[in-house]
mmCIF file as gemmi writes it, N, C-alpha and C atoms, coordinates in Angstrom:
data_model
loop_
_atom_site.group_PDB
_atom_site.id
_atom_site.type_symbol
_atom_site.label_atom_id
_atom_site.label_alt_id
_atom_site.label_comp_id
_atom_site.label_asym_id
_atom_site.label_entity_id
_atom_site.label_seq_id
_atom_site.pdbx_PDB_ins_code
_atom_site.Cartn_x
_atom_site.Cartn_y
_atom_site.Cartn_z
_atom_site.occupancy
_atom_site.B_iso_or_equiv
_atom_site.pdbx_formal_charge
_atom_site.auth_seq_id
_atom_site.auth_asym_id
_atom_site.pdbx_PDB_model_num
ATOM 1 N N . UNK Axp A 1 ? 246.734 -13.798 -35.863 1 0 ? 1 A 1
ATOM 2 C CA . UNK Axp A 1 ? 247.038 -13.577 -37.28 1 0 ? 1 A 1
ATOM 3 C C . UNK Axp A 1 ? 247.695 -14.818 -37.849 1 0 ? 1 A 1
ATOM 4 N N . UNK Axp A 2 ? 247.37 -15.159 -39.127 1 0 ? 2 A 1
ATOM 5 C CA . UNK Axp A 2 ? 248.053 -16.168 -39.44 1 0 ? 2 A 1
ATOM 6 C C . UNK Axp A 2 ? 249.264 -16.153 -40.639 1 0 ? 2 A 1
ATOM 7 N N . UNK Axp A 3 ? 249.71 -16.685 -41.041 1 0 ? 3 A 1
ATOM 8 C CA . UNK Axp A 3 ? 250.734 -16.384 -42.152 1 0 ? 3 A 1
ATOM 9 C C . UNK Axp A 3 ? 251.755 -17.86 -42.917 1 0 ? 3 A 1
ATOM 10 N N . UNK Axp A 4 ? 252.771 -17.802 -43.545 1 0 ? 4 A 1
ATOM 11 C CA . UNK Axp A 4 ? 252.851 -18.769 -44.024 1 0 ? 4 A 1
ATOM 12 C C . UNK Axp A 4 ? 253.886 -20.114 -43.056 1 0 ? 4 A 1
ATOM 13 N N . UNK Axp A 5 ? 254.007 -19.416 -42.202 1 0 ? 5 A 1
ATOM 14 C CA . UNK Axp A 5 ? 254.503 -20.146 -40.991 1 0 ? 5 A 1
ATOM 15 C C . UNK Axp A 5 ? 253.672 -21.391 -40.291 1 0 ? 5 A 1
ATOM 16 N N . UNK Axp A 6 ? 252.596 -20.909 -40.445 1 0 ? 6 A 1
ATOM 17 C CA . UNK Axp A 6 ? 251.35 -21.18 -39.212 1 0 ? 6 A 1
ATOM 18 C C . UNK Axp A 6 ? 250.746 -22.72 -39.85 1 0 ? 6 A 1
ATOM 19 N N . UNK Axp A 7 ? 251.123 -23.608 -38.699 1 0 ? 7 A 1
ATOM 20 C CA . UNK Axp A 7 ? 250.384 -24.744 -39.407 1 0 ? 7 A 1
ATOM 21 C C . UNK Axp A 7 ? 248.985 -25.131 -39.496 1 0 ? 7 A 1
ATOM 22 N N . UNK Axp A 8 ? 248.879 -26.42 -40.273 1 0 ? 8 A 1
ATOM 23 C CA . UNK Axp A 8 ? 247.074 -26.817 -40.918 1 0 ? 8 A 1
ATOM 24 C C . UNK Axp A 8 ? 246.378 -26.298 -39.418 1 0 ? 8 A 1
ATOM 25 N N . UNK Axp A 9 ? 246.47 -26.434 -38.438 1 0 ? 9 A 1
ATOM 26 C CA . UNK Axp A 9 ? 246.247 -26.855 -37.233 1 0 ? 9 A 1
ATOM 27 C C . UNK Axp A 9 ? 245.589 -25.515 -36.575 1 0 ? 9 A 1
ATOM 28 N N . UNK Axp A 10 ? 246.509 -24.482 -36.707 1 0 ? 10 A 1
ATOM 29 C CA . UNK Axp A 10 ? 246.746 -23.12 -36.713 1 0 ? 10 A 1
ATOM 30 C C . UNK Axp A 10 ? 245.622 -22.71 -37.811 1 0 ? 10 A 1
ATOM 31 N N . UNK Axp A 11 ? 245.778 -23.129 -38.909 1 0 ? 11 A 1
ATOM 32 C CA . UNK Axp A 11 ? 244.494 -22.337 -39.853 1 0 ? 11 A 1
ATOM 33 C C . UNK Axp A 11 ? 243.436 -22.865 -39.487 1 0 ? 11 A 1
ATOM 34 N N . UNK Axp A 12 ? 243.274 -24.118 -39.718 1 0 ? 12 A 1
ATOM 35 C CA . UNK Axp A 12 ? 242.079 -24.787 -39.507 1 0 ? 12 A 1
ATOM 36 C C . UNK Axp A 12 ? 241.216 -24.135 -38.347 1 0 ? 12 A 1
ATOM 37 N N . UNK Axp A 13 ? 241.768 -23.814 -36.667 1 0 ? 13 A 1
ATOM 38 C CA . UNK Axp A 13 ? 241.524 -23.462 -35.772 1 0 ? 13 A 1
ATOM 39 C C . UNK Axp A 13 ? 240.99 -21.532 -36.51 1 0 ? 13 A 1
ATOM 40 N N . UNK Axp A 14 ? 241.542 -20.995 -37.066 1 0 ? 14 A 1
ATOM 41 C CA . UNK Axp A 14 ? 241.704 -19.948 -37.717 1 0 ? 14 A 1
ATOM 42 C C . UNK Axp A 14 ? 240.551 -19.514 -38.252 1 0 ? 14 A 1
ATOM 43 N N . UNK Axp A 15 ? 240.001 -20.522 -39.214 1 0 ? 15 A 1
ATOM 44 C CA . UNK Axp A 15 ? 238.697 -20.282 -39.844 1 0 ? 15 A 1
ATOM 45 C C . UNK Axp A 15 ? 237.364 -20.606 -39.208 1 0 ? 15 A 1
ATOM 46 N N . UNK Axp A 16 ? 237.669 -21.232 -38.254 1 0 ? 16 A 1
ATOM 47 C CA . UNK Axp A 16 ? 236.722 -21.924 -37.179 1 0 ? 16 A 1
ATOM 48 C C . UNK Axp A 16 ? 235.921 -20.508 -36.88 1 0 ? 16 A 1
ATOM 49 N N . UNK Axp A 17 ? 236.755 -20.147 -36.309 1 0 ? 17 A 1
ATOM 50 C CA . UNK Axp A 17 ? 236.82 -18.925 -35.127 1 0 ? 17 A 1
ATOM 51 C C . UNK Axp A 17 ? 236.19 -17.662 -36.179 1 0 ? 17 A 1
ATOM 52 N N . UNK Axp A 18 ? 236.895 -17.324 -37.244 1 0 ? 18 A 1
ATOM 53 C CA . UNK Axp A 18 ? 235.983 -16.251 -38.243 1 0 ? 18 A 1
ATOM 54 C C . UNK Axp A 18 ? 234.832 -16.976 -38.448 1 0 ? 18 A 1
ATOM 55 N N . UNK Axp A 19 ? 234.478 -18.222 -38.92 1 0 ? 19 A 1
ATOM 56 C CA . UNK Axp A 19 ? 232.797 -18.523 -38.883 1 0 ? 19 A 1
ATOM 57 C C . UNK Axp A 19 ? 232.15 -18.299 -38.033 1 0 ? 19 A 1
ATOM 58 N N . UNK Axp A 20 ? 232.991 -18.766 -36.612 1 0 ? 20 A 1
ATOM 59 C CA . UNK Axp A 20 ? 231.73 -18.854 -35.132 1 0 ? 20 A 1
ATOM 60 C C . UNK Axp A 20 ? 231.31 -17.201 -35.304 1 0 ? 20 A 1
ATOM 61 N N . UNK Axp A 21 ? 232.364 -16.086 -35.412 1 0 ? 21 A 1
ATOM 62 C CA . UNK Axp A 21 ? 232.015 -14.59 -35.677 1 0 ? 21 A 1
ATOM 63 C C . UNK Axp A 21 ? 231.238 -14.679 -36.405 1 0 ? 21 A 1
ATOM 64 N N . UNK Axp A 22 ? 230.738 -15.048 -37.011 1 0 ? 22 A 1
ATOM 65 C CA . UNK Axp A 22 ? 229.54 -14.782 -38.243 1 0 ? 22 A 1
ATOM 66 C C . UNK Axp A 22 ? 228.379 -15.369 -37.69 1 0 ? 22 A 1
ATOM 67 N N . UNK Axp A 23 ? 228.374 -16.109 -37.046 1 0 ? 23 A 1
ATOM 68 C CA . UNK Axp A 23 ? 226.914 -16.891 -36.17 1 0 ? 23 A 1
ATOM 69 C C . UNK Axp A 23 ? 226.144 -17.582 -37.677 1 0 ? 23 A 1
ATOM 70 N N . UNK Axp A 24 ? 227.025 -18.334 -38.589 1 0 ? 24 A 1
ATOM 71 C CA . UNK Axp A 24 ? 226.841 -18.777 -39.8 1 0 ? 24 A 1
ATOM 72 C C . UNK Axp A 24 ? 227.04 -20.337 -39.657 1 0 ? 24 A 1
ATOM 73 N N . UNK Axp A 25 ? 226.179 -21.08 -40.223 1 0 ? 25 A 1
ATOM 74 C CA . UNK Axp A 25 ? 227.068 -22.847 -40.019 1 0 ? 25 A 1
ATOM 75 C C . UNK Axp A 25 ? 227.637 -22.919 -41.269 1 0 ? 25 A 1
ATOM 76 N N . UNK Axp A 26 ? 228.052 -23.785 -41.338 1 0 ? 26 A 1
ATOM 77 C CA . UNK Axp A 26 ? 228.886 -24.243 -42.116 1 0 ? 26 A 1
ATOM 78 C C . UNK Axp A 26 ? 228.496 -24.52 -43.542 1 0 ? 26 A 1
ATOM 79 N N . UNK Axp A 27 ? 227.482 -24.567 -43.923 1 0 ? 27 A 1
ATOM 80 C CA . UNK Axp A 27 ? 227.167 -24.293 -45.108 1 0 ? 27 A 1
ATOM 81 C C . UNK Axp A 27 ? 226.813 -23.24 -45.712 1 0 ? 27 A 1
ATOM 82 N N . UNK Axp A 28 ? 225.742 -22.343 -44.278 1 0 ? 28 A 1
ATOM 83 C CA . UNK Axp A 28 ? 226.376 -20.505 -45.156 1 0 ? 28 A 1
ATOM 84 C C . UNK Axp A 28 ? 227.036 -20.187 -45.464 1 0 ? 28 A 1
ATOM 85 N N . UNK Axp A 29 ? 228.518 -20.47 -44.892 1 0 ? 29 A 1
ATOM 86 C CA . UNK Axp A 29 ? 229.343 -19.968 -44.914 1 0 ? 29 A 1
ATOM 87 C C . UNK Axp A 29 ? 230.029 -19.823 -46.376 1 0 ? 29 A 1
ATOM 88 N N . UNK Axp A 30 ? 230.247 -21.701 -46.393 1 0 ? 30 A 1
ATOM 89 C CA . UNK Axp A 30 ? 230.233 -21.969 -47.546 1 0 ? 30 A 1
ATOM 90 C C . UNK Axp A 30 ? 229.631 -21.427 -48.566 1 0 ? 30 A 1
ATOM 91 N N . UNK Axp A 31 ? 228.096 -20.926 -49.002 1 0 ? 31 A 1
ATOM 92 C CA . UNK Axp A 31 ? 227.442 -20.455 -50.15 1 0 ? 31 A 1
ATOM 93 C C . UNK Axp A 31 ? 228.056 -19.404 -49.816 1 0 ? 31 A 1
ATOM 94 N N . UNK Axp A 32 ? 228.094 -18.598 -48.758 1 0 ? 32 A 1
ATOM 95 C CA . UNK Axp A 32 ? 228.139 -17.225 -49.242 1 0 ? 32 A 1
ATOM 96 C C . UNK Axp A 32 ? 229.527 -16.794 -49.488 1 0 ? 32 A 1
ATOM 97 N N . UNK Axp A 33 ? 230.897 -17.517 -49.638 1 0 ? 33 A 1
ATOM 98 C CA . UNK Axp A 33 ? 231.849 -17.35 -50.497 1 0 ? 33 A 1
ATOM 99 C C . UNK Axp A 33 ? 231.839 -18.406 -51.71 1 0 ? 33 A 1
ATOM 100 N N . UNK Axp A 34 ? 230.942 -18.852 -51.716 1 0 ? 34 A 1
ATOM 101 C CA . UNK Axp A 34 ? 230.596 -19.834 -53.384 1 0 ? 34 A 1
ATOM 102 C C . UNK Axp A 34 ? 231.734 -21.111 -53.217 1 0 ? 34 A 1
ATOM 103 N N . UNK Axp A 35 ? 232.189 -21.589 -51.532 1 0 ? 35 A 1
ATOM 104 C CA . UNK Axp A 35 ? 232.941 -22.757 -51.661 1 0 ? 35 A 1
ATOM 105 C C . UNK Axp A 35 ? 232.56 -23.889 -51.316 1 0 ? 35 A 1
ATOM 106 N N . UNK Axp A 36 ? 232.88 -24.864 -52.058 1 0 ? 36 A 1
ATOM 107 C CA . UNK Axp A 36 ? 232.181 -26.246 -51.51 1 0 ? 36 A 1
ATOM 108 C C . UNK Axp A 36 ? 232.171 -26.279 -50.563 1 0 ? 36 A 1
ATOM 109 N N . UNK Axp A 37 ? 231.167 -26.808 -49.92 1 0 ? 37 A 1
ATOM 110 C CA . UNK Axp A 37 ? 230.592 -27.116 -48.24 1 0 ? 37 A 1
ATOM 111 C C . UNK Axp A 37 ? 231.689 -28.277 -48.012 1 0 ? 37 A 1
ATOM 112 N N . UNK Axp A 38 ? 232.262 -29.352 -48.85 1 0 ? 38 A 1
ATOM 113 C CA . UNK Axp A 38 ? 233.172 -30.188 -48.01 1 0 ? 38 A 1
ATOM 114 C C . UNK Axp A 38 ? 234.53 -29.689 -48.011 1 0 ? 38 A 1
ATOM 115 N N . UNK Axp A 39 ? 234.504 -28.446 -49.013 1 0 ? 39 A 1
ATOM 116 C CA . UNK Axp A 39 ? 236.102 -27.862 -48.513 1 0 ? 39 A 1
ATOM 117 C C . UNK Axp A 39 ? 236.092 -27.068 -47.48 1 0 ? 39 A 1
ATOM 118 N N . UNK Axp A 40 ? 234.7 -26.554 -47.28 1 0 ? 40 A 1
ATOM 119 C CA . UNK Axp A 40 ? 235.587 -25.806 -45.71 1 0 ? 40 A 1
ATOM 120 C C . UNK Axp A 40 ? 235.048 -27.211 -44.551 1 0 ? 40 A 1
ATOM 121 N N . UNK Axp A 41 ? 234.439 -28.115 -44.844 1 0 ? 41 A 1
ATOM 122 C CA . UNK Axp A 41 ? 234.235 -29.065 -43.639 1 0 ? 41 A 1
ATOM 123 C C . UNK Axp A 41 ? 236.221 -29.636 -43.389 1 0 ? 41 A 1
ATOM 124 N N . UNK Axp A 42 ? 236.635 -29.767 -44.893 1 0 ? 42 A 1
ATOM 125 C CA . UNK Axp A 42 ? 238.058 -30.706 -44.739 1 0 ? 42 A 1
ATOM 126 C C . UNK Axp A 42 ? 238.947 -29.636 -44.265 1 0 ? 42 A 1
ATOM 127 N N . UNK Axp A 43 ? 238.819 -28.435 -44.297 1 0 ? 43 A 1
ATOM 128 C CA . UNK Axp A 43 ? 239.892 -26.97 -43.967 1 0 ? 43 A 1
ATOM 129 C C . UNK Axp A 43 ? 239.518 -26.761 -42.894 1 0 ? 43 A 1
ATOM 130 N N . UNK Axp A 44 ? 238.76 -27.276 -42.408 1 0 ? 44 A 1
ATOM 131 C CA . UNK Axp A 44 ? 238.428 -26.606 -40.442 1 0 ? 44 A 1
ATOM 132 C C . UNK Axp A 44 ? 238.228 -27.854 -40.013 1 0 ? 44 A 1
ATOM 133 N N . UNK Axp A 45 ? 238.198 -29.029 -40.005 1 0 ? 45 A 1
ATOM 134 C CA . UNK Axp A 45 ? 239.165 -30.431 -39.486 1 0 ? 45 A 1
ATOM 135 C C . UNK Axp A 45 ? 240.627 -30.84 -39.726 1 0 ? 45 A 1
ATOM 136 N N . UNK Axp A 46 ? 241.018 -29.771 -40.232 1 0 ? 46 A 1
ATOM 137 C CA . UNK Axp A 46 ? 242.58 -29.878 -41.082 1 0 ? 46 A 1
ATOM 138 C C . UNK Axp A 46 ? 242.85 -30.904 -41.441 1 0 ? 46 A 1
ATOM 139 N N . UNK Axp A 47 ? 242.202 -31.35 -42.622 1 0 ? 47 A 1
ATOM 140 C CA . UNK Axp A 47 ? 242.83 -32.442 -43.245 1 0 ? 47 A 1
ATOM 141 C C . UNK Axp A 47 ? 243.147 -31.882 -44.443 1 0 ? 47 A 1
ATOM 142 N N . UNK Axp A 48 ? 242.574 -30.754 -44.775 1 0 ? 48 A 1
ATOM 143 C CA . UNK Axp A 48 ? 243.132 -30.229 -46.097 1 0 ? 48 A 1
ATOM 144 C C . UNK Axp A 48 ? 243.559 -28.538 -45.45 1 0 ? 48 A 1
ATOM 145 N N . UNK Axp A 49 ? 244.514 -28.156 -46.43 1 0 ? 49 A 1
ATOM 146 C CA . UNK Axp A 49 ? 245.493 -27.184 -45.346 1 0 ? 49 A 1
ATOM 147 C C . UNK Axp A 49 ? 244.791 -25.91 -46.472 1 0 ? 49 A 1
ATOM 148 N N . UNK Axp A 50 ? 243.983 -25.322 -46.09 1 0 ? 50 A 1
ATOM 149 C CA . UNK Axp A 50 ? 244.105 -23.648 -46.448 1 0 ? 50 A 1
ATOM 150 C C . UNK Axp A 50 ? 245.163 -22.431 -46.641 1 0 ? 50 A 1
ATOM 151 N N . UNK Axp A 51 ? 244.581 -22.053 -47.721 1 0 ? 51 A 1
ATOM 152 C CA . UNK Axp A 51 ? 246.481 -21.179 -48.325 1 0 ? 51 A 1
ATOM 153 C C . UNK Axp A 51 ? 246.071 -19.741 -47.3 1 0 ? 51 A 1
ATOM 154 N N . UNK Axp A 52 ? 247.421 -19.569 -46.441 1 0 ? 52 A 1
ATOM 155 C CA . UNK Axp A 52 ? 247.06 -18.345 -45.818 1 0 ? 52 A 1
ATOM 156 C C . UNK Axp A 52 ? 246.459 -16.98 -46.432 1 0 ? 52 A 1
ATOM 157 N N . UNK Axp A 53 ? 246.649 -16.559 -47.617 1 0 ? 53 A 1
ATOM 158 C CA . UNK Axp A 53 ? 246.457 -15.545 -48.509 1 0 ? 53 A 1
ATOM 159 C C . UNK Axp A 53 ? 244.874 -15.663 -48.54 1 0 ? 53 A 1
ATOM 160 N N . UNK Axp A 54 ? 244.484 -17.014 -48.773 1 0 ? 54 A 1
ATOM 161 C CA . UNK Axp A 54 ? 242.886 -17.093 -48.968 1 0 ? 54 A 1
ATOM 162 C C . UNK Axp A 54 ? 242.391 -17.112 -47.882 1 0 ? 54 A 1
ATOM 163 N N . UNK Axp A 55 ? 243.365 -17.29 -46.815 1 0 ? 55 A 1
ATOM 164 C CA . UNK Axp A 55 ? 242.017 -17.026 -45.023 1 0 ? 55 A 1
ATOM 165 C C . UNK Axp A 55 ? 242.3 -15.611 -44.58 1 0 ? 55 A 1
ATOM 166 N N . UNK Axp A 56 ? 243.048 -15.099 -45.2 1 0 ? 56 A 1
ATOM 167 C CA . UNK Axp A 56 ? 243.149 -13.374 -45.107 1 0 ? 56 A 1
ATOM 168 C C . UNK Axp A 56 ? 242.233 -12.997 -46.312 1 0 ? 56 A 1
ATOM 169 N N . UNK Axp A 57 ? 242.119 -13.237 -47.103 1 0 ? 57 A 1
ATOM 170 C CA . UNK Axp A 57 ? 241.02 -12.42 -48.29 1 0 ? 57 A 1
ATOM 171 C C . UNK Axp A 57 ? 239.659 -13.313 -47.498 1 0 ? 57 A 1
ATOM 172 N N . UNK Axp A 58 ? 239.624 -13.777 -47.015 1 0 ? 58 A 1
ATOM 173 C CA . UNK Axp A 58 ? 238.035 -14.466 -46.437 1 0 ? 58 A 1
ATOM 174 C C . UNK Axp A 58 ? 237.563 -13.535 -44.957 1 0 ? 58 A 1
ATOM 175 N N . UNK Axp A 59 ? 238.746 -13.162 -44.347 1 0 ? 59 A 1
ATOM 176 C CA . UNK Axp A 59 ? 238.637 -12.389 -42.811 1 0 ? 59 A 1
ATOM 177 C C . UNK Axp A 59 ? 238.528 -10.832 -43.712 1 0 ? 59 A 1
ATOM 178 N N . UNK Axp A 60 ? 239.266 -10.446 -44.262 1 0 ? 60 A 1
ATOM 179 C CA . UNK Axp A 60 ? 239.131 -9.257 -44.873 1 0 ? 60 A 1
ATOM 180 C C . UNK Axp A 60 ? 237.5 -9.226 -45.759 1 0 ? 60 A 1
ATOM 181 N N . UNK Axp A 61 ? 237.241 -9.656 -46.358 1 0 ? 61 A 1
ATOM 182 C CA . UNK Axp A 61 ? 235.256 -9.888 -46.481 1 0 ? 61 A 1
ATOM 183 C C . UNK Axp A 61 ? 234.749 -9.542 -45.516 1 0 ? 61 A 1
ATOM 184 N N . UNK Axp A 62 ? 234.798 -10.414 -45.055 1 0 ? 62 A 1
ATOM 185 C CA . UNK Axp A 62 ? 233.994 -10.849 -43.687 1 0 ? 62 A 1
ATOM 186 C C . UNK Axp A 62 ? 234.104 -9.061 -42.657 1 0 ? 62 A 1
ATOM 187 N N . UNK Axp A 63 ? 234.995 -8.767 -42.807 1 0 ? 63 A 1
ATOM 188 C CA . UNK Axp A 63 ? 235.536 -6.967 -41.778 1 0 ? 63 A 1
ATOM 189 C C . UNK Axp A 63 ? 234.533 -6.032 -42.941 1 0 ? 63 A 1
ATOM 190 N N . UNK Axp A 64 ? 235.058 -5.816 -44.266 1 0 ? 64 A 1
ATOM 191 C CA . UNK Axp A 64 ? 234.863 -5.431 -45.088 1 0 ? 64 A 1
ATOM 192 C C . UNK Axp A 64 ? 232.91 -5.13 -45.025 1 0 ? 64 A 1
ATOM 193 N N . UNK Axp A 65 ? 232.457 -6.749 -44.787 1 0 ? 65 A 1
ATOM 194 C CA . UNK Axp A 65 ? 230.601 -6.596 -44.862 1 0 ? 65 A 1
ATOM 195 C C . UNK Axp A 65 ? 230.112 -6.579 -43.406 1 0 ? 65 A 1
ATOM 196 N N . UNK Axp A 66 ? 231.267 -5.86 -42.632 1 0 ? 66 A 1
ATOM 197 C CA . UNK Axp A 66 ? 230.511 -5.651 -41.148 1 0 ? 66 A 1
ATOM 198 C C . UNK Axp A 66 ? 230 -7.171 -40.272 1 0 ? 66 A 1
ATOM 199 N N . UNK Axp A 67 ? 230.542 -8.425 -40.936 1 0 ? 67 A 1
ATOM 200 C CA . UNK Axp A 67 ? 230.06 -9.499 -40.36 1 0 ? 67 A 1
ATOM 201 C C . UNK Axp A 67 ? 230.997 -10.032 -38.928 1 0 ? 67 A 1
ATOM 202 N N . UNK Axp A 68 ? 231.811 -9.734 -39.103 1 0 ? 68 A 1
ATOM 203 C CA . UNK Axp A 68 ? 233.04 -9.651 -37.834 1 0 ? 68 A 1
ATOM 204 C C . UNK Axp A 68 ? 233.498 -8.313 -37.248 1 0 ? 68 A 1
């Protein structure tokens, strides 16, 4: 679980792991929450840090459409 504690490092690793669950690359992924393909490339190399609230509303989808 992640939260506002948890560093880039920690999320980044975070969202990895809900995509590989989806058997999606990285640009499905991307279209199918309508986000730029280089923001989740820079949020799952952690160079850009993902707000925990938005990788819980992205895992909660993802439960929500049976994809995880």
């Amino acid at each position: 679980m992640v939260d506002r504690n948890s560093t880039t490092e920690e999320l980044a690793s975070y969202l990895y792991e809900l995509r590989s669950k989806t058997s999606m690359n990285r640009r499905e992924f991307a279209e199918y929450f309508g986000i730029p393909l280089r923001t989740v490339e820079e949020w799952e190399a952690g160079r850009r840090r993902i707000q925990d609230y938005l990788l819980r509303l992205i895992e909660y989808k993802l439960r929500m459409e049976n994809l995880i």
